[in-house]
C-alpha positions in Angstrom: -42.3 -15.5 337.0 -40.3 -13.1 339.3 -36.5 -13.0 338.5 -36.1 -10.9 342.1 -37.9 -11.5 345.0 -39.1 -7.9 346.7 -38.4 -7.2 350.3 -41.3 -6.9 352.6 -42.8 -4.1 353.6 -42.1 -1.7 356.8 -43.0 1.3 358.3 -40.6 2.9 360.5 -42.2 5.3 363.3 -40.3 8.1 364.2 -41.1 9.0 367.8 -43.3 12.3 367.7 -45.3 14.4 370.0 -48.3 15.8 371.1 -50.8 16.5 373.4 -54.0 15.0 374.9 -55.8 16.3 372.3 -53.4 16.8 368.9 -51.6 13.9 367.4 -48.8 15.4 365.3 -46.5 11.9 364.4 -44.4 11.3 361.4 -42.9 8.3 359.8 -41.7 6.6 356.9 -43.0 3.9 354.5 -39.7 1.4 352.6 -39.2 -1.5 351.5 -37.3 -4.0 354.6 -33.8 -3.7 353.7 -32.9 -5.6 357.2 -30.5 -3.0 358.5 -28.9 -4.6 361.5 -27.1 -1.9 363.2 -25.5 -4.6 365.8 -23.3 -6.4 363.0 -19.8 -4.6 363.6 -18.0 -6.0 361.0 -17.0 -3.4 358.3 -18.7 -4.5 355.3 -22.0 -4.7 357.3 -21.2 -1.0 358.0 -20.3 0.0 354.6 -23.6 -2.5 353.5 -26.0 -0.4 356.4 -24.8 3.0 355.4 -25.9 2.2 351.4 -29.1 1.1 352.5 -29.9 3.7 354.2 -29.6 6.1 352.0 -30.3 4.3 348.6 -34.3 3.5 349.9 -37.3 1.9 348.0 -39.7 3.9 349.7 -43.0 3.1 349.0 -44.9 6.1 347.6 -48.5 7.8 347.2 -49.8 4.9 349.4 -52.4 5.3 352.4 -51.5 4.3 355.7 -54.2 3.8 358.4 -53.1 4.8 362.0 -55.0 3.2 364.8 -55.0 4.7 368.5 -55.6 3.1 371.9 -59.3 3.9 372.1 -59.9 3.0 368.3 -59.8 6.2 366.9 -58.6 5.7 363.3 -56.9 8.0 361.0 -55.8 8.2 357.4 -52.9 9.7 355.7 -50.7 9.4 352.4 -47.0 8.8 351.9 -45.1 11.6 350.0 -43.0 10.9 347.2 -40.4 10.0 349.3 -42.2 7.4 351.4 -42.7 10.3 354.4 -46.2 10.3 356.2 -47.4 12.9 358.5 -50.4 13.3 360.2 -51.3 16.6 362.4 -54.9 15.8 363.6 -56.9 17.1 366.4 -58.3 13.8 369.0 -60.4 13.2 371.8 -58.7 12.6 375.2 -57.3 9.3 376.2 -55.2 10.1 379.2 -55.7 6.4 380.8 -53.4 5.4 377.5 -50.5 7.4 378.6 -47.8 5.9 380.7 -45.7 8.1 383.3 -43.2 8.8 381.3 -45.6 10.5 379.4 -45.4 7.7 375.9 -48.6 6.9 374.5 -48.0 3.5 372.2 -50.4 3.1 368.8 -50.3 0.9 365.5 -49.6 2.2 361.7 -50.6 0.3 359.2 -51.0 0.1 355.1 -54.6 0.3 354.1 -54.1 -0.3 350.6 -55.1 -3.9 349.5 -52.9 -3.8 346.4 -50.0 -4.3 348.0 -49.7 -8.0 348.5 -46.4 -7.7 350.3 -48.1 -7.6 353.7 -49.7 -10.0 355.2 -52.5 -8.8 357.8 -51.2 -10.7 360.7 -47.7 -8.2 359.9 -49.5 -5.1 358.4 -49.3 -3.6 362.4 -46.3 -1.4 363.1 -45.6 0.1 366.7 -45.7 4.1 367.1 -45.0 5.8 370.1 -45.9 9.5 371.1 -44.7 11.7 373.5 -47.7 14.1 375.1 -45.5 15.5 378.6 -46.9 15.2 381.6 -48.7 18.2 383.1 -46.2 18.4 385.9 -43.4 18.7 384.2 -40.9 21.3 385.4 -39.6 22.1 382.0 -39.0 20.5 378.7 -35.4 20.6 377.5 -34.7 20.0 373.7 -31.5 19.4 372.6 -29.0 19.2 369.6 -27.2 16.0 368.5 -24.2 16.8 366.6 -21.3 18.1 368.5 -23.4 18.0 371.6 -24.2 14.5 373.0 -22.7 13.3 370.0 -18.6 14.3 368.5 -19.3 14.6 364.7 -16.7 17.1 364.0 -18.6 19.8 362.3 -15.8 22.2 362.5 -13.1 19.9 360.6 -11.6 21.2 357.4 -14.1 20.2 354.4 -16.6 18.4 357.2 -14.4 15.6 356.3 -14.8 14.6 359.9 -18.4 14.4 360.0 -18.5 12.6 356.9 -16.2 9.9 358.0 -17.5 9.7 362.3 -21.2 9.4 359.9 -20.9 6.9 357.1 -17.6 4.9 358.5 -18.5 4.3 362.1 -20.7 1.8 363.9 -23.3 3.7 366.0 -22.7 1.1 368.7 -18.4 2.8 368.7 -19.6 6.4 368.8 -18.6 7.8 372.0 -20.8 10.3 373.5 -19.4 13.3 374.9 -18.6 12.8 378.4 -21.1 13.3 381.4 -24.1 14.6 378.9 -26.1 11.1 379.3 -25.8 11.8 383.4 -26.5 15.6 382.4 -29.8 14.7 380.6 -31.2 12.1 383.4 -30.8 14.7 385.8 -32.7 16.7 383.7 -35.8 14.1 382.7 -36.2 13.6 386.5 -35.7 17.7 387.7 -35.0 19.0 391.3 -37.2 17.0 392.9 -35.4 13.9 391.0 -39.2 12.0 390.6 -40.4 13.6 387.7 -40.5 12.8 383.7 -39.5 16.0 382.5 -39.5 15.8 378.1 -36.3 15.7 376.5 -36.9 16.5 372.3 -33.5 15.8 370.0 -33.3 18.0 367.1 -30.2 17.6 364.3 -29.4 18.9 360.6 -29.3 15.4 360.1 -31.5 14.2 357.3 -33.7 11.2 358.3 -32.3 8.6 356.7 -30.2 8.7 360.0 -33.2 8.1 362.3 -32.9 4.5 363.6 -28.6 5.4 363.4 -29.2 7.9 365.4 -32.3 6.3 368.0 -29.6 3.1 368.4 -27.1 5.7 369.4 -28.9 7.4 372.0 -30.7 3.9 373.6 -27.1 2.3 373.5 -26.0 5.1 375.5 -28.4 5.5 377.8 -29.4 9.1 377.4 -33.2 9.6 378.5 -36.1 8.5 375.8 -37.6 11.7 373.8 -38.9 12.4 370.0 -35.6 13.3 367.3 -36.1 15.7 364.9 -34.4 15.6 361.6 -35.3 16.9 358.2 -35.7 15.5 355.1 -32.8 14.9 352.8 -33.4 16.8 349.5 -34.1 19.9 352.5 -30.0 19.9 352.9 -29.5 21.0 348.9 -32.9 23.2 348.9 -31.4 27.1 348.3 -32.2 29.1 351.2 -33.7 32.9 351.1 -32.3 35.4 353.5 -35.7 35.4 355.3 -36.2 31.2 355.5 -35.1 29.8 359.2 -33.3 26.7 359.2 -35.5 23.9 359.7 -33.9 23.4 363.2 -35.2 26.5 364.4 -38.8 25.8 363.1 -39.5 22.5 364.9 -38.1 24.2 368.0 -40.9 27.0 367.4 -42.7 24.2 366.9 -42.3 22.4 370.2 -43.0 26.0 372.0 -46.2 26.6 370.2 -47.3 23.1 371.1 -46.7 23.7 374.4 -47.7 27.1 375.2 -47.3 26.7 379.1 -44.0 24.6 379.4 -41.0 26.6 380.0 -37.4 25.0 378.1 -34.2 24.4 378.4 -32.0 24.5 375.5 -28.8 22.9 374.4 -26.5 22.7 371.6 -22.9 24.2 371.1 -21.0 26.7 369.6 -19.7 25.0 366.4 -22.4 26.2 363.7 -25.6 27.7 363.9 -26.7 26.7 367.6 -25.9 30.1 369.1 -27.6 32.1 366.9 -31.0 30.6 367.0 -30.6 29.8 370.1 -30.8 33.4 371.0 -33.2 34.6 368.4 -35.5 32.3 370.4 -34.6 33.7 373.5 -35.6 37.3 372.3 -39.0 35.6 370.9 -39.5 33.9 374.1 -38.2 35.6 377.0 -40.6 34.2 379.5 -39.9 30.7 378.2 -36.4 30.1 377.8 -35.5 28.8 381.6 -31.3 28.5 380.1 -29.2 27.9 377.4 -26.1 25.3 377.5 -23.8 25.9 374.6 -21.1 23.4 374.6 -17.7 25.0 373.5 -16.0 22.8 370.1 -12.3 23.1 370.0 -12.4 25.9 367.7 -10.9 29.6 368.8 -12.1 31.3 366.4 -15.7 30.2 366.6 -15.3 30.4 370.3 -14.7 34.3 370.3 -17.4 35.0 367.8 -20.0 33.1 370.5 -18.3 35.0 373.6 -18.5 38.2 371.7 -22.6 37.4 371.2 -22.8 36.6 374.5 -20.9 39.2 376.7 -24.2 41.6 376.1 -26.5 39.1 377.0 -28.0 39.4 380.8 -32.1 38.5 380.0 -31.7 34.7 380.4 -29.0 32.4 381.8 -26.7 31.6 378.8 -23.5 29.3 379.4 -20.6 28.5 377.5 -19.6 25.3 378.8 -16.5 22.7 378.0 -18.0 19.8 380.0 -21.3 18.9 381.5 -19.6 19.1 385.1 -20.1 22.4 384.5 -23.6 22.7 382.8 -24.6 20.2 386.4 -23.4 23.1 388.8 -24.5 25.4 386.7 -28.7 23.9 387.0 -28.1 22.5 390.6 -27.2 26.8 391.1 -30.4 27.7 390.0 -33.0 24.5 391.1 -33.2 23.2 387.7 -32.0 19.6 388.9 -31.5 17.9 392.4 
């Protein structure tokens, strides 16, 4: 007999991309821990914000993933509960909505796990694969962007509290950027579905935090990026690139033809890779739309790397008003 009942089972799909013929989509397998991010009392926040980071992921386990034509794959959770799968497939266009979203199942294929029950063993994925007239794809960082965490506050103790101490659903987003983005998604011509891609330091565990965020506020659908958590302790080697800067890389190598559009600010590390891709993509990088944090000294540093800079449109901005006239300048949006 069972003195504690276990939760049921889940898989949580981040929202991924690819192409009409490469699925690259990652996820995560844990226990249900029913996280309701609409409760707004403050013990449901303090409850959420334990939950999601102490996780009973479910490890070493084999997940089936199912696609719209019945192509099936396999793949294994990591230690950590983490799946990905980066697989080459056969075209299935007719799938695809026009906003580019192609919608498939995950499921567990492993029958000793009697926590799931086949009728609610089927767990919705969606991937991105951008349509083939897009203008441009535009990817995006979170923190200090759309979103005030206040990275440049003595000790981060800003970010710590705006993270762990704050309902998702009372984050404010900084003003104009959800306008800013739409204007984007839909280009000059204001009809098309133009990618958006959201990338953050953030370690997944603030995935569906983070999702809620950007639905609540209306800011255009697109794949976020994190990294995984034990990533944020890992010792770094003068040669390793922050993750950030990899799954950008990522996003350009996956899309060899699409030109992009970056933003992020000028509180931490945004600025520099920001440019480094610039110098590794000239012919790619359409403009760059720093924000400006309320920090002088950080401020000057990104003027001074700037003030050299002529190869591609690169704006220090304090609102979106200004990133707007900025695009509408140069035909980036209607």
């Amino acid at each position: 007999m069972s003195w504690f009942k276990k939760d049921p089972l889940q898989i949580i799909s981040f929202l991924s991309y690819g192409t009409p013929s490469h699925l690259y989509h990652r996820g995560r397998a844990l226990e249900d821990e029913t996280i309701d991010l609409d409760q707004k009392s403050m013990f449901n926040l303090v409850l959420n914000t334990w939950k999601r980071f102490e996780t009973d992921e479910i490890k070493h386990t084999r997940l089936k993933i199912t696609l719209p034509n019945n192509q099936v794959f396999y793949t294994e959770t990591d230690k950590d509960g983490y799946y990905k799968i980066d697989e080459a497939i056969s075209d299935f266009g007719d799938f695809i909505n026009t906003e580019g979203w192609l919608n498939f199942e995950v499921s567990y294929d492993d029958a000793s796990l009697k926590r799931t029950i086949q009728s609610q063993n089927r767990f919705r994925a969606e991937l991105l694969i951008p349509n083939q007239d897009s203008d441009f794809g535009v990817i995006s960082d979170i923190d200090d962007t759309i979103l005030h965490t206040g990275v440049v506050s003595v000790l981060k103790w800003r970010v710590l509290y705006n993270t762990f101490f704050k309902h998702a659903q009372n984050r404010i987003p900084l003003e104009g950027a959800a306008d800013f983005y739409h204007k984007l998604h839909k280009g000059p011509t204001n009809k098309k579905a133009n990618p958006i891609f959201y990338v953050s330091h953030s370690p997944w565990n603030l995935y569906r935090y983070l999702e809620f965020f950007l639905r609540t506020n209306n800011f255009p659908k697109g794949p976020i990026l994190l990294r995984g958590f034990s990533t944020i302790f890992k010792k770094k080697t003068p040669d390793s690139k922050p993750e950030k800067q990899l799954e950008i890389e990522n996003i350009l190598k996956t899309y060899p033809k699409l030109s992009i559009i970056l933003i992020g600010d000028s509180g931490e590390h945004d600025p520099d890779i920001y440019l480094q891709l610039v110098n590794a993509y000239p012919d790619r990088i359409k403009a760059v739309y720093l924000r400006s944090v309320n920090d002088k000294k950080k401020t000057k540093r990104v003027k001074s790397l700037l003030s050299h800079y002529k190869q591609t449109p690169v704006l220090l901005v304090n609102s979106s008003k200004e990133a707007i006239v900025h695009a509408r300048s140069h035909g980036l949006i209607k």
